[in-house]
N, C-alpha and C positions, 0 to 999 in steps of 0.2 A: 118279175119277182114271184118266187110261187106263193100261193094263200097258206095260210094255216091250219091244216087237219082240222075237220068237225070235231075231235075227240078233243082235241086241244086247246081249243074254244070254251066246251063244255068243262075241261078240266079246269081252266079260270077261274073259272064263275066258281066249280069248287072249293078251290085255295083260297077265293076272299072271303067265303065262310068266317064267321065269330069261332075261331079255338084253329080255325087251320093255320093261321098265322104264324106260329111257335110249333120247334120239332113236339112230337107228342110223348119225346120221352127226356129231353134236356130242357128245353124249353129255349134251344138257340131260335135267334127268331127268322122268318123266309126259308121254311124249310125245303129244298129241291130234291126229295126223294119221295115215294108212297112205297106200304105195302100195299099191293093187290090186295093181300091175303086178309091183312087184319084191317084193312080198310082207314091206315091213319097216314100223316103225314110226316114223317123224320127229314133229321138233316145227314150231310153225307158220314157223318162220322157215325152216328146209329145206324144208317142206313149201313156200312162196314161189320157193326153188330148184328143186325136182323139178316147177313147171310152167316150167321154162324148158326143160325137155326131154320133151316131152310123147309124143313119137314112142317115149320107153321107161318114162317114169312114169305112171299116174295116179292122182292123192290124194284124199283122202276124209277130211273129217275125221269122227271116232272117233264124234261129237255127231249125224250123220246117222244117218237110219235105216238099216238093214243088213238084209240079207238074208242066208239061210245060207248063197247060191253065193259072195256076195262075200267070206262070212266066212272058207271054205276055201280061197278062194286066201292071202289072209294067213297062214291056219294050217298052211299046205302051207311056208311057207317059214319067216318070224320071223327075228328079227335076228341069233341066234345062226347061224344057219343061211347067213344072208346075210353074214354076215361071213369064217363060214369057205369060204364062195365068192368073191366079191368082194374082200376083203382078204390073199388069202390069200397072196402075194408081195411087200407091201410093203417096201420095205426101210426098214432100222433108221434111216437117218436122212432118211428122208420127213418131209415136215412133216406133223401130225394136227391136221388146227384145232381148236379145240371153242369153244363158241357164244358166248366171246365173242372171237372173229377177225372180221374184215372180210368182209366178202361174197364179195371175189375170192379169197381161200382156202379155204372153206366150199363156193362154187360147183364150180372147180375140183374141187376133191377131190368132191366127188357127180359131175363129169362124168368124170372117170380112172376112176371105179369102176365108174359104170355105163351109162355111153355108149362111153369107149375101149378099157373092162376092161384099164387098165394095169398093174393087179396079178393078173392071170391070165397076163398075158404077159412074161415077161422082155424081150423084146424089145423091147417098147414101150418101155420103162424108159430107153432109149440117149441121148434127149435129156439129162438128169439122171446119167444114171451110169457115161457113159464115159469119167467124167476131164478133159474137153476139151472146150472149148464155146467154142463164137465165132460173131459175132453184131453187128448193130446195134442201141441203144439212144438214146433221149432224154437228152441229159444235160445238167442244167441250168449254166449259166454262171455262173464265182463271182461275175464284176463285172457282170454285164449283167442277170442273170435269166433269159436266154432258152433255149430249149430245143433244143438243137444235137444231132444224128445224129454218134452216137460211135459207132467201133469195140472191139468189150469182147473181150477175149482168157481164158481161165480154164483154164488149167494146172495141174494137182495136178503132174504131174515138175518142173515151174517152182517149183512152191508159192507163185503169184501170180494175180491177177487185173489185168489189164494193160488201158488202153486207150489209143486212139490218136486225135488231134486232124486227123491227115488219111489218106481212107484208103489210100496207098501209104508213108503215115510207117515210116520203118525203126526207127527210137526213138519208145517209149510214152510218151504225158505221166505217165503215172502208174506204179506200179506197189505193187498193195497187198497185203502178205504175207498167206497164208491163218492165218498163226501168229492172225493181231489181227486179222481180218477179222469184221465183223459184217453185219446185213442183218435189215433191218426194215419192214415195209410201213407207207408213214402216207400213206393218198388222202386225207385230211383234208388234211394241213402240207403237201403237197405241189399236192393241187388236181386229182389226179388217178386215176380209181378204183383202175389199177394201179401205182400210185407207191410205187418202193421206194428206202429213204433205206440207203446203203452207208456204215459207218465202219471206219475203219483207224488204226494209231496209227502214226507217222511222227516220228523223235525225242521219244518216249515222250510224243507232243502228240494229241487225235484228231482227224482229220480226217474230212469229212461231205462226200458224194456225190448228188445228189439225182437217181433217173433213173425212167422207166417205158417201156413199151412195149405202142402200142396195143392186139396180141394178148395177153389174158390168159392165156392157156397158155402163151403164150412166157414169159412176165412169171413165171410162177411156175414154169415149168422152171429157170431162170436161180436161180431163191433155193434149188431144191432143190440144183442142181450146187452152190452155194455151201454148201449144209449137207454133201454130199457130200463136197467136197473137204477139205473143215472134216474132219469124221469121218473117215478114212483120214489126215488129217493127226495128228490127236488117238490114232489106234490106233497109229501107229511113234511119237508120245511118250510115248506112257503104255502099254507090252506089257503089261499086266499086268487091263486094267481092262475092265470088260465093256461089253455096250452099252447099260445103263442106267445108268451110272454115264458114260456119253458123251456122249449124246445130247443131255441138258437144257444143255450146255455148245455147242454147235452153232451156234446163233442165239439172240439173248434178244431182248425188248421192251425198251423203257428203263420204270424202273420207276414213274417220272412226269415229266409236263415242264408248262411253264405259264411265266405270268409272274411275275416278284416283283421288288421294288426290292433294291437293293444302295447301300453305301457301303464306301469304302476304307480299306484297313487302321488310317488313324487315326481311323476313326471321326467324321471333323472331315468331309468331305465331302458335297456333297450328294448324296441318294438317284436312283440313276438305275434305271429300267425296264428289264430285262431279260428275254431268254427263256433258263427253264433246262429242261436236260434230268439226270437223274439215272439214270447208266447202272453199274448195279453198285455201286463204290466212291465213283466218278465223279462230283461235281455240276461238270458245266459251265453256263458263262453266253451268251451271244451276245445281240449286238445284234436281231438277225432267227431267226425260227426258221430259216430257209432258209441260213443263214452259212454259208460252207466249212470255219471254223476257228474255235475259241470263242473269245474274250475273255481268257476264264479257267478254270483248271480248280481245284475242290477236292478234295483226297483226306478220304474221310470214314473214318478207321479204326472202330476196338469201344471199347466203355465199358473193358475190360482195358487199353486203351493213353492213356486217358484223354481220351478222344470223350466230348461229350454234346450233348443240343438240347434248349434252353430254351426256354418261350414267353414272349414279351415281348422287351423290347428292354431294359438296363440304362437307369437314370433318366436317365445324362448324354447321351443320345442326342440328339444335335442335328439342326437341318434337317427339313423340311417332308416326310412320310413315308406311306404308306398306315398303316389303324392299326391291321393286326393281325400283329406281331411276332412274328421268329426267331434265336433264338440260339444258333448253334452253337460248340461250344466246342471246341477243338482242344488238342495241346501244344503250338502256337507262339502261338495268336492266335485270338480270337473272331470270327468272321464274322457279319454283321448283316442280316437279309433283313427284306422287309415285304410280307404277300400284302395283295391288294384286299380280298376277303372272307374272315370267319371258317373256313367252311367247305374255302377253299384252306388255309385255314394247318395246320388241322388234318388235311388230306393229306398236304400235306408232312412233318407232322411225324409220324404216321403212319409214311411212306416210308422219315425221315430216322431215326427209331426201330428199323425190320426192321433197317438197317443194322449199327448198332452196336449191336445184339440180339447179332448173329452174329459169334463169332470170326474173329478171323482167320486165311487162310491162309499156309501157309510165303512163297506165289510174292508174298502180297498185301502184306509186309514189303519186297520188294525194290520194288515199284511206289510206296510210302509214302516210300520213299529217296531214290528217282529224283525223286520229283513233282517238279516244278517250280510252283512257284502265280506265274499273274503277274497282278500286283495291280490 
């Protein structure tokens, strides 16, 4: 059996280091790649990112032979090391991808850190964090589908995000409070790698924005301003709260979305195909994942106010239906869903479960109020 390279030996001993343990840019954990260059440790799917910048990474993976000169460069730096270099002026409400984010955010952030060193320099920061950003964007057309050059306006003193249908319009077609602003990447539902899907609620209904921008640093400057503006929004509401109890409030994902049939409140209708997306409390429906406006919205409260989700469909369940049933139970009315496959149904319910696991909040009674469901 041959031995093990001296280099390889030594590169061990590296890896069980305190910080080498986790990629040093997702934080997947056992990571089997280095850069030589920047002296840390990634997993294979950063290590895929750190050759798109070759001019400042070069990787290895962990599985090759090693030599001791190679090994000291790694052990000269390591992830702890690199981080309190590299990260060392992030601000609280930057976004941190972790490995399972999309590529466009995972990339970026390995290029801010160690191509632009955005976080060594406040000043780079300015895109993101001076409050005010304006800008052209892709924005998709509610009735046509097509992808039209909007001007996007983002004012924290405003507390909106504003844009405009032509660019000398003195009046914005939209205007969407940062109070209810959200923002979510989906290059899948949208079709494109930097595609970020914007919602806002608008008489207490949410409306859905679908844009992107060829340049992915623009693309993801624009989500931070909006986490930015969001955080300094959330600090003069809440004086009191810190910035990890902010933060995770900032932006969310929706918790799943897909398709499943629906029928209406009497239960007497036939089952129609929908896309839903379940955002928080939230289950909306839409005809198209791409909709401006849902169909319908459901508020999902806690089991304490008398929520639950059932598998299966009640027996008297009429009409021709996918056939693996959901039953969610409310205090007005049972809503009836039907996934294609077992395996969605048992996500959803899953999903629909975390929900009404978790009590509810004081703010999440007055939104329960308001709902409006339309049928």
């Amino acid at each position: 059996m041959a031995l093990e390279p001296e280099g390889n030996k030594l590169l061990q001993d590296v890896l069980a280091r305190p910080g080498n343990e986790t990629c040093a840019d997702c934080g997947n954990p056992e990571p089997d790649w280095a850069s030589l260059t920047l002296g840390v440790f990634v997993c294979q799917a950063c290590s895929l990112l750190h050759r798109s910048i070759p001019h400042i990474s070069r990787v290895k993976s962990v599985q090759d032979t090693w030599d001791a000169s190679e090994v000291e460069l790694v052990a000269a730096m390591g992830n702890s090391a690199a981080k309190a270099k590299y990260e060392q002026k992030v601000p609280a409400f930057y976004y941190r991808p972790t490995h399972t984010d999309c590529k466009l955010l995972r990339e970026q952030w390995i290029r801010a850190k160690y191509e632009r060193n955005e976080f060594e320099f406040i000043e780079k920061q300015e895109p993101y964090s001076a409050g005010y950003r304006e800008g052209f964007l892709w924005k998709r057309g509610r009735d046509n589908g097509q992808f039209l050059s909007r001007k996007f306006v983002l004012s924290e003193r405003e507390g909106a995000l504003k844009y405009f249908n032509k660019q000398d319009a003195r009046d914005p077609k939209a205007v969407m409070k940062i109070e209810t602003l959200n923002a979510t990447f989906q290059p899948a539902k949208i079709g494109n790698p930097c595609g970020l899907q914007i919602t806002y609620l608008k008489d207490n209904s949410t409306r859905n924005i679908f844009v992107y921008h060829s340049d992915a640093k623009e693309m993801v400057d624009w989500f931070n301003a909006i986490r930015a503006a969001r955080f300094h929004y959330l600090q003069v509401a809440f004086p009191g709260a810190s910035d990890e109890e902010l933060v995770p409030k900032l932006t969310r994902n929706f918790m799943k979305e897909g398709f499943m049939e629906k029928t209406g409140p009497k239960h007497t209708e036939g089952f129609k195909k929908r896309w839903f997306t379940m955002d928080d409390r939230r289950l909306m429906y839409f005809k198209d994942p791409l909709d401006a406006y849902a169909r319908g919205e459901v508020f999902i409260g806690s089991k304490e106010n008398s929520y639950t989700v059932l598998s299966g469909l009640p027996p008297s369940t009429q009409g021709y239906h996918w056939n693996h049933g959901i039953t969610i139970v409310t205090p007005d009315r049972k809503f009836l869903f039907a996934c294609e496959t077992e395996a969605e149904q048992r996500d959803w319910i899953a999903a629909f479960q975390r929900v009404i696991n978790r009590p509810m909040r004081p703010q999440e009674y007055a939104v329960e109020a308001h709902f409006k469901h339309k049928p």
